[in-house]
NUVEX-215727 format. One line per 2 residues: their letters; for each residue x negated, y negated, z negated of C-alpha. Coordinates in pm, 1 decimal. Each point is the difference from the previous one (the first is absolute). Example, Ala and Ser with C-alpha at 12.3 -4.5 7.8 and 13.67 -1.06 7.14 Angstrom:
BEGIN
as = -1230.0:450.0:-780.0; -137.0:-344.0:66.0 $
***
This chain:
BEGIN
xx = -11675.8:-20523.4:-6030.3; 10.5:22.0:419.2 $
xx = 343.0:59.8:166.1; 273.6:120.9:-207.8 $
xx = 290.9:153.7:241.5; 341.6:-19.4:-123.7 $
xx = 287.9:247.1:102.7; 323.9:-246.7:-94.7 $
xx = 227.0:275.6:222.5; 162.4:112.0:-333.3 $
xx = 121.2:-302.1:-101.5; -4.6:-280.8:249.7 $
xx = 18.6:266.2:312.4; 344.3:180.6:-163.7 $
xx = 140.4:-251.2:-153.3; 157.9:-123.3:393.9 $
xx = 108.8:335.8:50.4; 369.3:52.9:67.3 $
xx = -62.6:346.9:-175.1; -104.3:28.5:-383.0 $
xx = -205.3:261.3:-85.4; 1.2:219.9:-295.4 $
xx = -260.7:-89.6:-270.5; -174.9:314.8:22.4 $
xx = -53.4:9.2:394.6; -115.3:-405.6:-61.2 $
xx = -190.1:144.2:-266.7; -142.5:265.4:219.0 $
xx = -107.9:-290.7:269.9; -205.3:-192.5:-228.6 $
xx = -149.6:372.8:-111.1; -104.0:76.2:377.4 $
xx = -121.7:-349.6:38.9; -223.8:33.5:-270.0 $
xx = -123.8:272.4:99.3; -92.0:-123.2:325.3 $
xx = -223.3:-240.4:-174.8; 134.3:-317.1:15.1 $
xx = -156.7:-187.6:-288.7; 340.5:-138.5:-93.1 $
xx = 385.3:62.7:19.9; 256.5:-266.8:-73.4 $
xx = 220.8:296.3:-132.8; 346.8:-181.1:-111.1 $
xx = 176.3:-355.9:-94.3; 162.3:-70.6:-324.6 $
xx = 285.3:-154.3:122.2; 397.5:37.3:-84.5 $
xx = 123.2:323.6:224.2; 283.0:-159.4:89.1 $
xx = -181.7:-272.8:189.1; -241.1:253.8:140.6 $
xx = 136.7:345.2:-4.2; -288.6:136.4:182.7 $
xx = -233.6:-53.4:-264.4; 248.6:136.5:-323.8 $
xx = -181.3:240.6:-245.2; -339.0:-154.0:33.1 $
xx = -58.6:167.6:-336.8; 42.7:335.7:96.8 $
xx = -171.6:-79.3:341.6; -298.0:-96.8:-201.0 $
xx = 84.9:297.0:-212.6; -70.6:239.2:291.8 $
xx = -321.1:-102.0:162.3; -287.7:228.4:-8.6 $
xx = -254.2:-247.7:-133.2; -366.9:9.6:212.3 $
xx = -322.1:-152.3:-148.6; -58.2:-279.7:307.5 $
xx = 304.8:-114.3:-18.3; 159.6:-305.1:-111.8 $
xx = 352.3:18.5:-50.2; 230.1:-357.5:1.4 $
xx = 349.7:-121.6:-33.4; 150.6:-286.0:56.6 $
xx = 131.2:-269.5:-226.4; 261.3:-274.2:-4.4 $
xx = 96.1:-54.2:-357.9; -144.3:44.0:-319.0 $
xx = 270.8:255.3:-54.5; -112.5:187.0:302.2 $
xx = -374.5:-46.3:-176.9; 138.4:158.4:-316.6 $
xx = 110.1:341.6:208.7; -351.0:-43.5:203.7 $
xx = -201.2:8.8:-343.4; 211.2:298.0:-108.9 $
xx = -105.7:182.9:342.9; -417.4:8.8:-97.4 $
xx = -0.1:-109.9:402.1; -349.0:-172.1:41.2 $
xx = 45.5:-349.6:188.2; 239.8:-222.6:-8.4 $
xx = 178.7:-175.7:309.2; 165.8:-297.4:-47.1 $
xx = 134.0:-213.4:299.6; 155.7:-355.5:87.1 $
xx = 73.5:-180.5:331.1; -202.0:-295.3:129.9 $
xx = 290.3:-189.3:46.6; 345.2:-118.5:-140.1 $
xx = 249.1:170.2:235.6; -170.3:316.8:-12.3 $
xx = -2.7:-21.2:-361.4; 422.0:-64.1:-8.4 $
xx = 66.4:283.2:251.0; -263.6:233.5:-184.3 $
xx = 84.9:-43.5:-369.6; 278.5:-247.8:-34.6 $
xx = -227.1:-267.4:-167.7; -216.1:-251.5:117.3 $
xx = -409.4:-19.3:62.5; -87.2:-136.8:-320.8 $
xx = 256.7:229.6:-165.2; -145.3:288.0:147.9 $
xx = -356.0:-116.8:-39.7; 94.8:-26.0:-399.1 $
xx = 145.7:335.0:-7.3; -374.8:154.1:143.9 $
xx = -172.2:-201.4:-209.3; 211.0:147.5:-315.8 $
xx = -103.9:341.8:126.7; -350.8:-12.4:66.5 $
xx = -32.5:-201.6:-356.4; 168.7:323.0:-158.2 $
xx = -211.5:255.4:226.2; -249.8:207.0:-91.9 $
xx = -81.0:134.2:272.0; -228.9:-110.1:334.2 $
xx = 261.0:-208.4:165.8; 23.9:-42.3:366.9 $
xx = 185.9:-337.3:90.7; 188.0:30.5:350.0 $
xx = 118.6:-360.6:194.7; 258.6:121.8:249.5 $
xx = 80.7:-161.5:355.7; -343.7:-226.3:-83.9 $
xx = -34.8:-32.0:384.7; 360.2:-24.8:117.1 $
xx = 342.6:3.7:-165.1; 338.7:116.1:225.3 $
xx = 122.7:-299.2:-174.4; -186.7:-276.5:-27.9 $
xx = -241.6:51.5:284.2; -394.3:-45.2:-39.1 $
xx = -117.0:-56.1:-326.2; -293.1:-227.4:-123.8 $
xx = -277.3:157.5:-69.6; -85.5:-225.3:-287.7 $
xx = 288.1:112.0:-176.9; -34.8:326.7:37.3 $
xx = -419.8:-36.7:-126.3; 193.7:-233.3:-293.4 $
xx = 212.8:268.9:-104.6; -294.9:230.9:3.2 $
xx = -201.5:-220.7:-223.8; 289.8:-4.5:-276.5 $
xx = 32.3:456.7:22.8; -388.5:-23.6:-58.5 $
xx = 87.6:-231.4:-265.2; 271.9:232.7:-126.2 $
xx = -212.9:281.8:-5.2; 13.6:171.5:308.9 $
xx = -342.7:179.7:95.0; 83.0:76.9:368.2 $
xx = 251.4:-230.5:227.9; 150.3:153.1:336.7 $
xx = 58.2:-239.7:281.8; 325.3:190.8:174.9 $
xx = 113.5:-124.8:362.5; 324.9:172.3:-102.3 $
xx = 193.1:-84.1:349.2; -308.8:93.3:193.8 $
xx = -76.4:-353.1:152.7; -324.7:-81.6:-96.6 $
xx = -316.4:-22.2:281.1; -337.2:156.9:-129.2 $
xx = -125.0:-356.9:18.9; 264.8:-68.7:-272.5 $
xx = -93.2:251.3:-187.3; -344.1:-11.6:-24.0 $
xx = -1.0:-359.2:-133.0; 232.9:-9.6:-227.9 $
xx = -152.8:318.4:-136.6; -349.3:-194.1:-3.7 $
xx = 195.1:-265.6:-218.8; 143.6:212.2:-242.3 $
xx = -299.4:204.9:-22.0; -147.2:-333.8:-159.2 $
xx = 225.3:64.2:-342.6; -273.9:286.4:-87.0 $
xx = 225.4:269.9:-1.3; 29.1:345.4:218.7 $
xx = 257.8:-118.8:321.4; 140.7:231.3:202.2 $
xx = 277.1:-1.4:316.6; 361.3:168.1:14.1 $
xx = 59.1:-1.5:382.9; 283.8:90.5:198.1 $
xx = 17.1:122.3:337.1; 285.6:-220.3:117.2 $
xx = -151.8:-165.6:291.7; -229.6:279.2:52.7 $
xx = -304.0:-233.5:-182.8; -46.1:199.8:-314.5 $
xx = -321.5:186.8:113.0; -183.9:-278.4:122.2 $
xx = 108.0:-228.4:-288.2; -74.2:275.4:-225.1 $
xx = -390.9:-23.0:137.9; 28.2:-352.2:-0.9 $
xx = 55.1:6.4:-373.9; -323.5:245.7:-63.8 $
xx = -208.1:-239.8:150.1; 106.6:-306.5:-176.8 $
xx = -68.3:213.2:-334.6; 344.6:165.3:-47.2 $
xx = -86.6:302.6:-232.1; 347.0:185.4:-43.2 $
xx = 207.6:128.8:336.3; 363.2:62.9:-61.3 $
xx = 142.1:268.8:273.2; 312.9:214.0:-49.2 $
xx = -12.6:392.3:124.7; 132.3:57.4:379.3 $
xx = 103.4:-418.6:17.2; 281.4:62.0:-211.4 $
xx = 140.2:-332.5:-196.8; 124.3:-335.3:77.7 $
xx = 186.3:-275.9:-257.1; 355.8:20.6:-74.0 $
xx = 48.8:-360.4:-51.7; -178.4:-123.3:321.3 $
xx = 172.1:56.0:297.0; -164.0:192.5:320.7 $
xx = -384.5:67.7:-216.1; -27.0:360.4:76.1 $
xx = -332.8:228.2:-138.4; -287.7:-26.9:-136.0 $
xx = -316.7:117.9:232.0; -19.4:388.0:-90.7 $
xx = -264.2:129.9:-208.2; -87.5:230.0:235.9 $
xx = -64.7:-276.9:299.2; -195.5:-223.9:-268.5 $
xx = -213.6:313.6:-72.2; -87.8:109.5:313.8 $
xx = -124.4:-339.5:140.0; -184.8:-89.4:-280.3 $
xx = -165.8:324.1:-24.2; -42.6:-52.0:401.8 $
xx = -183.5:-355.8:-94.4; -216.7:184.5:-222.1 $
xx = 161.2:-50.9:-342.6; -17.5:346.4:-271.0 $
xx = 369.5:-13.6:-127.3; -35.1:296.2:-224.8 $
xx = 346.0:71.8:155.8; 59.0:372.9:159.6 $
xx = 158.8:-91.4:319.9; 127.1:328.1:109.3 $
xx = 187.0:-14.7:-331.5; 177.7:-315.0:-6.3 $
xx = 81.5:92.3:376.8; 166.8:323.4:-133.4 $
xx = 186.1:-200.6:-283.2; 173.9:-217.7:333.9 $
xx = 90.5:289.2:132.7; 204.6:121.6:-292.9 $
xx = 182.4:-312.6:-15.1; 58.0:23.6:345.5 $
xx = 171.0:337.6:-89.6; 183.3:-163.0:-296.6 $
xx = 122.6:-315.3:172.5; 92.0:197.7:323.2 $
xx = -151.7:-295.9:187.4; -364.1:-129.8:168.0 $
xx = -145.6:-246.2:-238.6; -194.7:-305.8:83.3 $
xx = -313.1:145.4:9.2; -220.8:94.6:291.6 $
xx = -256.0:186.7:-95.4; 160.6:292.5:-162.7 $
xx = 175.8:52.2:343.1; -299.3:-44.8:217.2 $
xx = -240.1:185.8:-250.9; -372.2:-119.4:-82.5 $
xx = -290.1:-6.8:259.5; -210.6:147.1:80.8 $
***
């Protein structure tokens, strides 16, 4: 299937905003990505609006995108009452996500690992839907410190088990070292399913452990539009790398994205305008070369 890019700005980049946007201007952003040409768009969570107001009205976000051939829309999954208002959407993938280790797990969701791991595994049994399996802080957790990697390559074993088709290693806290990265991506990559890398720019790491992650076999890169994002429940992880930056150097080392650059540089921009404040991202300020 080659490299699937996937814009996670609307959910996981907004969702650490201070400001919540209306459903129709997040609807708009996942439009504009779209039509940029990212192959997919992690549009919206199904989660309770009074734990994260930022992503309330997910149906009406969903609603309100101008659909593109090319484009694979997602949302995100914690329950299999958040399932039951994904199914209702039509969305195409399915995101479900749990954290590598037990603190993360408590602060995240109120519940433990193997309570949280039994909730996925409820969800991907009902879903009918491709299903995309996402291990959080599986390099680093603010809480607990490093994390084995056999646990986190055990965990993956039992989502592939579950039914997950595709399993994203994310260094949530932006800790991990490309060397990290590439060889626990090797091990998961021996499950047999698609593995990709959610990488933020913490430490400033994310690009090179983004690469690192291609060449152990990674197939899916998870970037958010102008570096927006970060984790509400772990303390000091700022954004994702930016589309934008992942786009240009990859297209610089040779790689066809598919992805209009001067487009998703003009899509910064208008947040820019909305947010009244520089993002994360460097390439939209700098501009592409030559």
């Amino acid at each position: 299937m080659g490299l699937t890019l996937c814009d996670v700005g609307p959910r996981d980049g907004l969702q650490n905003e201070a400001e919540t946007l209306e459903p129709a201007v997040r609807a708009m952003l996942v439009s504009r990505l779209a039509a940029a040409g990212l192959p997919r768009v992690e549009a919206v969570s199904f989660v309770r609006a009074e734990r994260v107001p930022q992503m309330a009205g997910a149906e009406e976000v969903v609603a309100a995108i101008e659909r593109r051939d090319g484009t694979e829309l997602s949302g995100l999954v914690l329950n299999e009452k958040g399932y039951e208002r994904f199914a209702a959407t039509g969305l195409d993938r399915l995101n479900v996500t749990l954290g590598a280790t037990e603190s993360f797990n408590r602060r995240n969701g109120n519940m433990s690992r193997d309570e949280a791991l039994a909730q996925v595994e409820a969800v991907l049994a009902a879903a009918r839907e491709p299903a995309t399996a996402t291990i959080s802080v599986a390099f680093g957790c603010p809480f607990e410190g490093e994390v084995d990697e056999g646990e986190v390559a055990a965990l993956a074993e039992r989502l592939v088990a579950a039914g997950a088709e595709e399993l994203v290693l994310a260094d949530t806290i932006g800790v991990a070292s490309p060397s990290q990265v590439r060889r626990l991506t090797e091990r998961v990559r021996g499950h047999g399913k698609r593995v990709g890398f959610h990488g933020h720019n913490t430490r400033n790491t994310g690009y090179a452990n983004a690469l690192a992650a291609l060449e152990a076999g990674a197939e899916v890169l998870d970037a958010s539009v102008g570096g927006l994002g970060g984790c509400p429940y772990a303390p000091r992880a700022s954004g994702n790398v930016a589309t934008e930056d992942l786009v240009y150097v990859l297209e610089r080392e040779g790689l066809r994205t598919g992805v209009d650059l001067d487009a998703l540089l003009a899509v910064s921009a208008w947040l820019e305008s909305i947010f009244g404040r520089r993002l994360e991202g460097q390439v939209y300020r700098a501009g592409p070369f030559p």
